[in-house]
C-alpha positions as CSV (number, residue, x, y, z in Angstrom):
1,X,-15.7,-21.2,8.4
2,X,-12.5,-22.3,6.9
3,X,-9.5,-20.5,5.6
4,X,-10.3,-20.8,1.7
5,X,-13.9,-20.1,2.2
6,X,-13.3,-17.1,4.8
7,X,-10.8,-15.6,1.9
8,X,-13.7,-15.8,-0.6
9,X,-16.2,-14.2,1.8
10,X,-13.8,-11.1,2.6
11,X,-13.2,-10.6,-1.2
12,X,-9.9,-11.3,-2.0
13,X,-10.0,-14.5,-4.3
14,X,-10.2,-13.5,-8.1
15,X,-9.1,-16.5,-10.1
16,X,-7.7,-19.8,-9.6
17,X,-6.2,-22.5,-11.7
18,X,-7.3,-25.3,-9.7
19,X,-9.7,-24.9,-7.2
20,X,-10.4,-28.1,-5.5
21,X,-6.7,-28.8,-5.0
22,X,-6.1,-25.2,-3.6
23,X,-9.3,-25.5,-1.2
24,X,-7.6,-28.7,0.2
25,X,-4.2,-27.2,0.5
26,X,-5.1,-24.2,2.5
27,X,-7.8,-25.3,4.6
28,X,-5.6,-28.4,5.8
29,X,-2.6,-25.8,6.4
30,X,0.1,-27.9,3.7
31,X,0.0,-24.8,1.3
32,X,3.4,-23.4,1.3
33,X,2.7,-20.2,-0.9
34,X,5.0,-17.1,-2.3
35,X,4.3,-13.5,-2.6
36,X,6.4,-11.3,-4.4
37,X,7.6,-8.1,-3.5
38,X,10.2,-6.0,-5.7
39,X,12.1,-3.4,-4.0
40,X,11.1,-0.2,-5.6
41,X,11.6,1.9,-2.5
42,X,13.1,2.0,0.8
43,X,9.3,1.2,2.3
44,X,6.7,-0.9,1.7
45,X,4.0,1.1,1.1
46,X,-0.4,0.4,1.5
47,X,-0.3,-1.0,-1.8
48,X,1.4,-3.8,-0.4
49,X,-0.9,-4.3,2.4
50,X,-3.2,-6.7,1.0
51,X,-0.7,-9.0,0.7
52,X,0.9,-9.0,4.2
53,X,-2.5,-9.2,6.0
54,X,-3.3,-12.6,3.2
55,X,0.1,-13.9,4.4
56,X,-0.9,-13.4,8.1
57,X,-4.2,-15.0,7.6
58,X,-2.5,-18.2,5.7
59,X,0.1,-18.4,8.3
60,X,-2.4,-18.3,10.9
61,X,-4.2,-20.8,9.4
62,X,-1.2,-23.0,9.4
63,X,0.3,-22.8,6.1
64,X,4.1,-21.5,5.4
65,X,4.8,-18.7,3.9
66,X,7.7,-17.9,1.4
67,X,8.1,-14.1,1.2
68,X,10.4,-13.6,-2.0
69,X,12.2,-10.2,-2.4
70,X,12.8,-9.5,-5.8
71,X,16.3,-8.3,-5.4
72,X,17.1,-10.1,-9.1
73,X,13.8,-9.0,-10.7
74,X,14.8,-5.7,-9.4
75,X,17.3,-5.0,-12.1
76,X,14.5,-5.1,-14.8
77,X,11.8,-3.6,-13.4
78,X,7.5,-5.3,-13.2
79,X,6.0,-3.6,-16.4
80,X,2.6,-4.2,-15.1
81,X,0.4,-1.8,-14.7
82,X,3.5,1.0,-16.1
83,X,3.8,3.5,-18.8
84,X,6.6,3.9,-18.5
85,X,9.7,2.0,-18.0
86,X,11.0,2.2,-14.4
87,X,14.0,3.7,-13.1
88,X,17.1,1.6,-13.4
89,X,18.3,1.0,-9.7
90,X,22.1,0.8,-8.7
91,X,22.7,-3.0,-6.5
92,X,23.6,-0.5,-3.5
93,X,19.7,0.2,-3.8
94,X,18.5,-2.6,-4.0
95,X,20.0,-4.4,-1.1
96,X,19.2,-1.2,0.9
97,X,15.3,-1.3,-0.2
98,X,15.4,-5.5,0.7
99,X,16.7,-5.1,4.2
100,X,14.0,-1.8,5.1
101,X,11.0,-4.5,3.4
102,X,12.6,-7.3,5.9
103,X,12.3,-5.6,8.8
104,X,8.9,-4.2,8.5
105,X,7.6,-7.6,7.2
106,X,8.7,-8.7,10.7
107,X,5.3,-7.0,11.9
108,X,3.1,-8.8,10.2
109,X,4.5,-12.5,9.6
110,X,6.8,-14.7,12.2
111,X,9.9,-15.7,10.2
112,X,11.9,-18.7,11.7
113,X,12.5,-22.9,11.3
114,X,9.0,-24.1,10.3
115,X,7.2,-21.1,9.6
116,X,7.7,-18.6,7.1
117,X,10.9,-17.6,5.2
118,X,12.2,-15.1,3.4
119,X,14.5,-15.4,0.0
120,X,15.7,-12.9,-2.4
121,X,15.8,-14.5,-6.4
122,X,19.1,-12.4,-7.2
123,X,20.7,-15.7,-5.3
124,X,19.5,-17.2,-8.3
125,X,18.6,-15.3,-11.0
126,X,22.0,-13.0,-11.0
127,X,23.7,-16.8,-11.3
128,X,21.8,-18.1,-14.7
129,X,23.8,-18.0,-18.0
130,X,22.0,-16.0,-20.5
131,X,22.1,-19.1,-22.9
132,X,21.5,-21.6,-20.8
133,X,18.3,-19.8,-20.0
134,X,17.1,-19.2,-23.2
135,X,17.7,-22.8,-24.5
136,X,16.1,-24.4,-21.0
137,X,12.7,-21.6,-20.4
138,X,13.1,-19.5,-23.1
139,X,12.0,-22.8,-25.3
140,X,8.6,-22.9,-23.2
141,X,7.1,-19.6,-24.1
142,X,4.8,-18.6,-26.7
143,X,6.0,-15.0,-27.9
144,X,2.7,-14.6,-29.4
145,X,1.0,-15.6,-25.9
146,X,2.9,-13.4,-24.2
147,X,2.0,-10.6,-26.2
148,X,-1.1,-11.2,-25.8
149,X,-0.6,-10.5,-21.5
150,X,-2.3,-8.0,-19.3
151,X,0.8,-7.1,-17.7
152,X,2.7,-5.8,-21.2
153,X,-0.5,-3.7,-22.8
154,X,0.2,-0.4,-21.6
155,X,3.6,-0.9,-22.2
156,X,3.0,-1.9,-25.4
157,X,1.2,0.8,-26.4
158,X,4.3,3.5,-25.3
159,X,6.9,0.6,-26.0
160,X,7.8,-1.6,-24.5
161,X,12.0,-2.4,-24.1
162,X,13.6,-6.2,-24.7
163,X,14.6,-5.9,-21.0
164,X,11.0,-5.6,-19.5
165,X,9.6,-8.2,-22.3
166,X,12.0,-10.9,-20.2
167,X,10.4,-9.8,-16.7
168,X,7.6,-13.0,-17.1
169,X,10.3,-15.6,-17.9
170,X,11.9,-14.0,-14.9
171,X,8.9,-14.2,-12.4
172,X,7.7,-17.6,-13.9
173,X,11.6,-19.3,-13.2
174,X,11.0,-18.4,-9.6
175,X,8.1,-20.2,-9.2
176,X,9.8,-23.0,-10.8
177,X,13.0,-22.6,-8.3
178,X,11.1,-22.3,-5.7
179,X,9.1,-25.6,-5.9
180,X,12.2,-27.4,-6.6
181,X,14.7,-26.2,-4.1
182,X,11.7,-25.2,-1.4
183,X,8.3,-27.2,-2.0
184,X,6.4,-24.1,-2.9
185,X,3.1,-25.4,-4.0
186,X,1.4,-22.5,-4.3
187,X,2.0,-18.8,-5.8
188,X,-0.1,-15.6,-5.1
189,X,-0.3,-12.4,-6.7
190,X,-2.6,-9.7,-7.6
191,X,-4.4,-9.5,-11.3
192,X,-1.7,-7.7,-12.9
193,X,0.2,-11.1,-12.5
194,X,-1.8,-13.3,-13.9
195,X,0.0,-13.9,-16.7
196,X,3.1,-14.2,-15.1
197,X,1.9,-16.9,-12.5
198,X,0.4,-19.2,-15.4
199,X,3.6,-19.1,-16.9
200,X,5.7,-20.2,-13.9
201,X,2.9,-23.1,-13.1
202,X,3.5,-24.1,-17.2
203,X,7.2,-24.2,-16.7
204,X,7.0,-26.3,-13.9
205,X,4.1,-29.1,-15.6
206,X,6.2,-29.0,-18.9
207,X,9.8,-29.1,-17.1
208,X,9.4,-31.3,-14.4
209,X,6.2,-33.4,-14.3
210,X,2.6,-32.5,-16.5
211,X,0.8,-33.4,-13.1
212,X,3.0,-31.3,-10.8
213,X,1.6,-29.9,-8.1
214,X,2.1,-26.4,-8.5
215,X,-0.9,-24.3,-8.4
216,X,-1.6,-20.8,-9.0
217,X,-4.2,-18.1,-7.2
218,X,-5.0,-14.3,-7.6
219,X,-6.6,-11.5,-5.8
220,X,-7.5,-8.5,-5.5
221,X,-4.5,-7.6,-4.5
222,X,-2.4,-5.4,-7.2
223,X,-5.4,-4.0,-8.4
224,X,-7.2,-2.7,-5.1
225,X,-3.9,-2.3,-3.1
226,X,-2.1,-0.2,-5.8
227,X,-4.9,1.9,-6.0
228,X,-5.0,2.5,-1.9
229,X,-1.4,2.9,-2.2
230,X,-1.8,6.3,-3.8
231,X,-3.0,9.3,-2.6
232,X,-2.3,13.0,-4.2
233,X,0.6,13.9,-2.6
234,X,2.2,10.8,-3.1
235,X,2.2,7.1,-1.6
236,X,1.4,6.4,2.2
237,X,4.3,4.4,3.7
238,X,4.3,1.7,6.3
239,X,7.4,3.6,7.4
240,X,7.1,5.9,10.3
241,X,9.4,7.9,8.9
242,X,7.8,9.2,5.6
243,X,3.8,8.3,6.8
244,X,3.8,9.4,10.6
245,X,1.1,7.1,12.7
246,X,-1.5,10.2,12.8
247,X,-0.9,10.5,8.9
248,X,-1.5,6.9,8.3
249,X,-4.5,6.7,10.8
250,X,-6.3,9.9,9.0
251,X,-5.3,8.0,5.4
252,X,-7.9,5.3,6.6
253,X,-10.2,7.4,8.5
254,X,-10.8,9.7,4.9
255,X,-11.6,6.8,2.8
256,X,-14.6,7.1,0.6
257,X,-18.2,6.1,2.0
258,X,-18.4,3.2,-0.8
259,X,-14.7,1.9,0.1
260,X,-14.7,1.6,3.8
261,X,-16.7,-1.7,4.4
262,X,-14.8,-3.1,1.6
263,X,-11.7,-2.4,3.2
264,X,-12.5,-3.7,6.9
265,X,-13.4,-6.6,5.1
266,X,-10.0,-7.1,2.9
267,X,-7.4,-5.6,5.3
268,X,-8.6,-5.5,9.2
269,X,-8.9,-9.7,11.3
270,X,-12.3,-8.3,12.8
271,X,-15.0,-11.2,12.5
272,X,-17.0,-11.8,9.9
273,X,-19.8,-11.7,11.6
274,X,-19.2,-8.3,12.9
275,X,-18.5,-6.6,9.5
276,X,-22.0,-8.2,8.2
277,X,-23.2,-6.3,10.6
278,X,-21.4,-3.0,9.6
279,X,-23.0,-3.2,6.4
280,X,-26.4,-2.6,7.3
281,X,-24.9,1.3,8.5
282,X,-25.5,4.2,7.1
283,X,-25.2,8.0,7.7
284,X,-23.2,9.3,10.1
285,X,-22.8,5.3,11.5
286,X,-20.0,5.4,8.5
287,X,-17.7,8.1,10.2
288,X,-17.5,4.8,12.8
289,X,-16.4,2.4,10.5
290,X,-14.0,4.7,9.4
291,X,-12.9,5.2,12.8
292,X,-12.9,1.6,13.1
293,X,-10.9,0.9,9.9
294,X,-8.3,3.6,10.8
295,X,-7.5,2.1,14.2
296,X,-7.2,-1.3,13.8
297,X,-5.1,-1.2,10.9
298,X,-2.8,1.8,12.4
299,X,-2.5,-0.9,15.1
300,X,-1.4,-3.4,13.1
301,X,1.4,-1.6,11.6
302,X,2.4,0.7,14.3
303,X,1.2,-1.0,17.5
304,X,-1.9,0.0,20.2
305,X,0.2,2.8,21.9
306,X,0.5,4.7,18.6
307,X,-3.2,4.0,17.2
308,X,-4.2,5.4,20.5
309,X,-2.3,8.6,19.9
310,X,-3.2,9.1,16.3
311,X,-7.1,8.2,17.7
312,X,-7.0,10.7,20.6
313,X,-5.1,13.9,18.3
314,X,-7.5,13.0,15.6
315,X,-10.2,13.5,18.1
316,X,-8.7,16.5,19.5
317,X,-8.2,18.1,15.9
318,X,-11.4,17.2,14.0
319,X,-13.6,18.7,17.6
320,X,-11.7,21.7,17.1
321,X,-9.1,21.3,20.4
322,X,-5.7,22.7,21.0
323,X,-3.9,19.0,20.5
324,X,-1.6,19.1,18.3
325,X,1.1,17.1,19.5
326,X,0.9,14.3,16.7
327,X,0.2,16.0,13.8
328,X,2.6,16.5,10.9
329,X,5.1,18.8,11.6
330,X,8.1,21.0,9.1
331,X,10.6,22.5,11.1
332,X,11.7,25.2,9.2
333,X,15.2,27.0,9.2
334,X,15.9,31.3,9.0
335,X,17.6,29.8,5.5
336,X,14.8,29.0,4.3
337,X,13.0,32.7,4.6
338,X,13.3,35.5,2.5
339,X,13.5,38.7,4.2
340,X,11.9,36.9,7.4
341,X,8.7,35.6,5.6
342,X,7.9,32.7,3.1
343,X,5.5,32.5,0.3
344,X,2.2,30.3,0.8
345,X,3.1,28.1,-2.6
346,X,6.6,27.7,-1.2
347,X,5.9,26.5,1.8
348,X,2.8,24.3,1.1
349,X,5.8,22.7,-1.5
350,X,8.1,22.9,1.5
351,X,5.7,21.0,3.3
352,X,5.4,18.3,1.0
353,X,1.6,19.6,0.8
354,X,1.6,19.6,-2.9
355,X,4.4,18.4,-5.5
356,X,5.0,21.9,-7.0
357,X,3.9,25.3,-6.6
358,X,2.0,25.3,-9.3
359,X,0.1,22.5,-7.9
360,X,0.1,24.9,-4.5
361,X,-1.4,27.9,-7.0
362,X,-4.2,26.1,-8.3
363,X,-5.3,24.6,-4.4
364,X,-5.4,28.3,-3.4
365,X,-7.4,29.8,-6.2
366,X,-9.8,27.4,-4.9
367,X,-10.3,28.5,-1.7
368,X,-8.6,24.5,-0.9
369,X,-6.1,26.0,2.0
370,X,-6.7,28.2,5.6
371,X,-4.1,29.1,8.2
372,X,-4.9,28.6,11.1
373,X,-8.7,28.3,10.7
374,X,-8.7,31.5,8.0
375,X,-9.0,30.7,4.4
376,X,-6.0,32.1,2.3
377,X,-7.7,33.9,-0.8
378,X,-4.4,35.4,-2.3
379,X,-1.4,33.4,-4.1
380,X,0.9,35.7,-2.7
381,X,0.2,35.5,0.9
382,X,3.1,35.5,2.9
383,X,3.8,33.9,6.7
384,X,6.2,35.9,8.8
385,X,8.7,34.6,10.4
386,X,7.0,35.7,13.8
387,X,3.8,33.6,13.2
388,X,6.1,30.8,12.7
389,X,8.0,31.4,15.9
390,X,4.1,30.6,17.3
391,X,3.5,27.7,14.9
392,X,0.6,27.8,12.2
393,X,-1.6,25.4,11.4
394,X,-2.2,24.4,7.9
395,X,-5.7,22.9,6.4
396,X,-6.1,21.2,2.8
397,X,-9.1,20.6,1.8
398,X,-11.7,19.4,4.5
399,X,-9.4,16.8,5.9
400,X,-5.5,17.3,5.9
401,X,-4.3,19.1,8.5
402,X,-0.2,20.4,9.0
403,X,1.6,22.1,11.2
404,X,4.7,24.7,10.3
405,X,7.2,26.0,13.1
406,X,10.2,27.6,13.1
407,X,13.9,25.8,14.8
């Protein structure tokens, strides 16, 4: 099976603009392609984890690709998808957030002469001259057609600022750069963008040449990935450091019944032929996939050594053993005590557990948290400063698991 074809059997390919062209491209490896990423954090996070496993594919397959860091689009901010308008980040930030999303994309694609490279459009966008731009794209767009886009609706409906409203002719002038100065053929993005990527092919056709051979593709990519990236405490980093492996192994080994063969076919390199397989299980066959699911693609981020670990502790946790050593842990301080205990909505806040203790409050009242092993049935249960010496164990729900000791 080739590339294209193997893309549209695992799910990914939504819409194109010109199929036949785009088929030929990527199946005879002389697609070079660009995926955006915008520096909103420090980390990339499982929302973006659609696209990196697409870019390993393609590269695999012999195409090049162009990872482009929004380090210019930064400054406004994607209203896709928003409502609300983002956070306003210092250029201290955004340089910070571009290196962390280098060096983790280092994992998943092989930068270097002749394969895939990686540019940041503030080298170009923080350059233009207001005017200039207005009188050179600003002439190609339809107001009313943009208006009209997916990506400003729920903006629209809370308000959407000028600053935002200029984030497509942003988006679409990279496209256009980056065929002229780097022979990018090809642009990829998730639903949300859709919009925006017709708009860059159109300024290319209308600037440049109406036959130009800029094509455009989408996935499922914003759309699934966003909604993956998201859990309810919060986001599940790529980065050690705020998603341990065993936190981003049990992530993937909790998904839902009706998601997990969809995701071994979107995110994990397993064959085909093997995951057509996988869809005639059922029952308790699942809890494998998961397992499955979980493993390779803790692999892929962290490496073997630490899906093994996160495998065996999961194991070890779930069969009711004493293995603990890979679990989430909060190391708490004397400071942090009041007369040598803590209160259970504190420290499940503490533990980054729940956002507030109000959250905390409600997860108690229904019955939704035990120490170790004993359901806590009163908000204003307290944990001694003793037990903690021990360590305690902490259970959420049915499936998140924390540990609390003391320094």
């Amino acid at each position: 099976m080739q590339i294209y074809d193997e893309l549209v059997a695992r799910g990914l390919i939504a819409q194109v603009t010109d199929e036949k062209e785009i088929r030929d491209l990527v199946n005879n490896g002389k697609a070079t392609f660009y995926i955006g990423f915008d520096p909103t954090a420090d980390s990339l996070h499982v929302g973006h984890f659609m696209a990196l496993c697409l870019m390993k594919r393609l590269q695999m397959a012999g195409n090049k690709p162009v990872v482009l860091i929004g380090g210019g689009t930064g400054y406004v901010g994607d209203p896709s998808g928003r409502t609300d308008m983002r956070s306003m980040m210092t250029p201290e930030v955004i340089q910070h957030n571009c290196d962390c999303f280098k060096k983790q994309m280092e994992r998943f694609i092989e930068f270097g002469e002749d394969k895939a490279i990686m540019v940041n459009n503030a080298d170009w966008l923080l350059k233009l001259n207001y005017i200039d731009l207005l009188r050179e794209v600003g002439a190609c767009f339809s107001v009313n057609n943009m208006l009209r886009a997916e990506c400003y609706k729920q903006r629209m409906e809370k308000g959407l600022s000028f600053l935002e409203f200029n984030y497509m002719i942003m988006q679409s002038y990279d496209f256009y750069h980056l065929f002229q100065h780097y022979g990018c053929n090809m642009q990829f993005g998730g639903n949300d963008q859709w919009s925006n990527m017709l708009g860059g092919t159109e300024l290319i056709r209308r600037k440049l040449d109406k036959d130009a051979y800029a094509m455009t593709i989408t996935l499922l990519m914003n759309s699934e990935g966003k909604k993956m990236g998201k859990t309810a405490s919060g986001a599940v980093w790529l980065d050690p450091n705020k998603t341990s492996p065993f936190e981003f192994f049990q992530y993937w080994r909790n998904v839902g019944d009706s998601d997990v063969l969809k995701c071994i076919r979107m995110l994990t390199f397993l064959p085909l032929e093997q995951i057509d397989e996988m869809d005639k299980w059922e029952g308790s066959q699942l809890n494998e996939a998961k397992e499955i699911l979980a493993y390779e693609l803790t692999a892929l981020v962290h490496g073997e050594e630490e899906a093994n670990k996160a495998k065996t502790a999961s194991h070890a946790l779930f069969a009711g053993g004493g293995d603990d050593t890979h679990m989430p842990t909060t190391e708490l301080t004397a400071e942090q005590l009041t007369n040598g205990a803590i209160g259970i909505l504190n420290l499940m806040t503490v533990c980054g557990l729940t956002k507030s203790n109000g959250e905390a409050r409600k997860l108690v009242q229904q019955g939704g948290v035990s120490i170790d092993g004993e359901k806590v049935t009163a908000i204003d249960t307290k944990i001694t400063d003793e037990q903690l010496k021990n360590g305690i164990k902490i259970k959420k729900g049915k499936k998140v698991f924390h540990r609390v000791i003391m320094k």
